[in-house]
MARVEXFI-684973 format. One record per atom (N, C-alpha, C): x, y, z; residue number from 0; residue in three letters. Coordinates in steps of 0.05 Angstrom, whole numbers. Layout:
N
        x        y        z    nr   rest
        X        Y        Z   NUM    ALA
...
//
This chain:
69
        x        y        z    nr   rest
      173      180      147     0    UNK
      178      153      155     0    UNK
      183      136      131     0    UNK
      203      110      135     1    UNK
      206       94      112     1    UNK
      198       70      109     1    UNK
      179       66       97     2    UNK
      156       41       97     2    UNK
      173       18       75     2    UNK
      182       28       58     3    UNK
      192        1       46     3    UNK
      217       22       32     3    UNK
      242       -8       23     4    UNK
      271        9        9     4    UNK
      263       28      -19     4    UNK
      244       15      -30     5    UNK
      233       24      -57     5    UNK
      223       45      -58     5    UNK
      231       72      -72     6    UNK
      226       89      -68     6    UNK
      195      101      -87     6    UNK
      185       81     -106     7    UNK
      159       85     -112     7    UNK
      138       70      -97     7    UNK
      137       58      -77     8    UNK
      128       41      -68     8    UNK
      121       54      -34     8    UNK
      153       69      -22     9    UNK
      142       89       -6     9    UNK
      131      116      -14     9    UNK
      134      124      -31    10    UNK
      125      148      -44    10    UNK
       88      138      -48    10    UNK
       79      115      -56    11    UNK
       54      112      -65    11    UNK
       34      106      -33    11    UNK
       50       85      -16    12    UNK
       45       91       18    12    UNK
       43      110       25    12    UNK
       53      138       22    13    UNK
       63      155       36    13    UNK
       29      174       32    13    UNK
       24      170       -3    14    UNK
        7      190      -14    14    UNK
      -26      172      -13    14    UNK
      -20      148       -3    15    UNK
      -44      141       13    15    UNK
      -62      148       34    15    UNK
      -36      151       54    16    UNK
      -40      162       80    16    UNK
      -56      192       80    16    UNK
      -45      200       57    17    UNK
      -55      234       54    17    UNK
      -85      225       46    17    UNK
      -87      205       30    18    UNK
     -113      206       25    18    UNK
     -144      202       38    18    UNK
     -125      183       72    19    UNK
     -144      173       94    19    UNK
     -143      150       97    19    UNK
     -128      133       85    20    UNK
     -115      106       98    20    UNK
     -103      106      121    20    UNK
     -102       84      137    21    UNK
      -83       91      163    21    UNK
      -72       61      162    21    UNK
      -36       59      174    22    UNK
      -35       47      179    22    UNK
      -39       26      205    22    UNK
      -50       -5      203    23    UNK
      -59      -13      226    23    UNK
      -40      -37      237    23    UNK
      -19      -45      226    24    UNK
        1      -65      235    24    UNK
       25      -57      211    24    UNK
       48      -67      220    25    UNK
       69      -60      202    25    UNK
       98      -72      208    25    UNK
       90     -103      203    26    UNK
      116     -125      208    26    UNK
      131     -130      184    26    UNK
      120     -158      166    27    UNK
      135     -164      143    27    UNK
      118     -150      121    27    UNK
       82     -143      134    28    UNK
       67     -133      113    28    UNK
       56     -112      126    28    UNK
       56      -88      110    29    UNK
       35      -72      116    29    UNK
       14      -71      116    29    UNK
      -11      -72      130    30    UNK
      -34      -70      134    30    UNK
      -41      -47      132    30    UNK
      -55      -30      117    31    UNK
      -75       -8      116    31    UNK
     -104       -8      112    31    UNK
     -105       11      125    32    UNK
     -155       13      130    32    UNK
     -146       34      111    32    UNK
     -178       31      103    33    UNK
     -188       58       94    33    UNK
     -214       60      107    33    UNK
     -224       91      111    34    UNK
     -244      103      121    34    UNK
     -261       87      137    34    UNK
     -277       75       96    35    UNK
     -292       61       96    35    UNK
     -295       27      109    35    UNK
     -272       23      119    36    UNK
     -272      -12      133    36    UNK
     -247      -16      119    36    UNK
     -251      -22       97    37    UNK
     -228      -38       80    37    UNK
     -190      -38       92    37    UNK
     -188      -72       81    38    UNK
     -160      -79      102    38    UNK
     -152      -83       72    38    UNK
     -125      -66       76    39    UNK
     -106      -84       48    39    UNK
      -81      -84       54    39    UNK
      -63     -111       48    40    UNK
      -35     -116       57    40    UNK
      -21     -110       28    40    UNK
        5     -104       42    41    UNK
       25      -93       16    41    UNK
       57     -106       24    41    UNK
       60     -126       20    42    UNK
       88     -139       31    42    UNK
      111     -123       23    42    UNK
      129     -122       45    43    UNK
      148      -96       47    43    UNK
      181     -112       33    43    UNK
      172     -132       14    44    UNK
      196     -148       22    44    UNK
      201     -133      -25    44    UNK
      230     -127      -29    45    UNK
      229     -109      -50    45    UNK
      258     -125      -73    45    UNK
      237     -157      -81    46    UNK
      251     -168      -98    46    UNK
      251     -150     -128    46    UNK
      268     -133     -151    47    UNK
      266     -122     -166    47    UNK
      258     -135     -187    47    UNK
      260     -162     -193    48    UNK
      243     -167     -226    48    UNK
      207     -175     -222    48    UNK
      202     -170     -184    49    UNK
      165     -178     -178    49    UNK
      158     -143     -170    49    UNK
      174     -127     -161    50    UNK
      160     -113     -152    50    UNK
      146      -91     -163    50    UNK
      155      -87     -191    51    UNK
      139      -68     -206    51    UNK
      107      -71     -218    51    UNK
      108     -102     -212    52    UNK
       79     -117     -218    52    UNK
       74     -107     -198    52    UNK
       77     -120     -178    53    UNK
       66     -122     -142    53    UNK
       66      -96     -144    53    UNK
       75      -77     -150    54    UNK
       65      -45     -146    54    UNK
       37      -44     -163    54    UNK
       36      -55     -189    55    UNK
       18      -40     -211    55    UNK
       -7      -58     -201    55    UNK
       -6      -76     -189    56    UNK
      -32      -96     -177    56    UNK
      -41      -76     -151    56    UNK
      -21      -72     -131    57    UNK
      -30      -60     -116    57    UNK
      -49      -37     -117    57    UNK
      -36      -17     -135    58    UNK
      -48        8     -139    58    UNK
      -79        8     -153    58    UNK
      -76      -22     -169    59    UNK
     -107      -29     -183    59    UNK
     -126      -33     -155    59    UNK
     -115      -51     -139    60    UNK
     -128      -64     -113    60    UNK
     -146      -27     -104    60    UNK
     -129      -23      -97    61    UNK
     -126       12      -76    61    UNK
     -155       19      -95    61    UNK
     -145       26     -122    62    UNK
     -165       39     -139    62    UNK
     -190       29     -146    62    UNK
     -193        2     -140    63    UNK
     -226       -9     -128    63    UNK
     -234       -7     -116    63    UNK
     -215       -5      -84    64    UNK
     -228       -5      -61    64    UNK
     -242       23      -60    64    UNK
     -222       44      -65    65    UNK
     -234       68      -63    65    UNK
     -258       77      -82    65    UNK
     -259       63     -102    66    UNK
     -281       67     -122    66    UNK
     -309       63     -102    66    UNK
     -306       38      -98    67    UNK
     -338       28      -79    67    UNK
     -340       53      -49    67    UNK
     -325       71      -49    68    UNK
     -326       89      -26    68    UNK
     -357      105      -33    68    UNK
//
């Protein structure tokens, strides 16, 4: 399935899911759980001079949440 045009961005969604995130809504933002409770949104919208931030924030986000697991 294709979660956003960016292909590191679905590739990093994609290898979430493998990890035990699920997705729980999926309009302008993706919403994903993990396991443990945690809600985190990831806006699907793929302006090129914000999104490589908005990737590297995200993936920090992900990598806290799962830390406190």
């Amino acid at each position: 399935m294709k979660y956003n045009t960016n292909k590191d961005v679905n590739r990093f969604i994609k290898d979430m899911l493998c990890r035990g995130w699920k997705i729980v809504s999926h309009n302008k933002h993706i919403k994903l759980q993990h396991d443990n409770g945690s809600i985190i949104n990831m806006a699907t919208s793929s302006k090129e001079g914000k999104l490589s931030r908005k990737l590297k924030n995200f993936k920090a986000t992900v990598r806290k949440l799962e830390e406190r697991c």
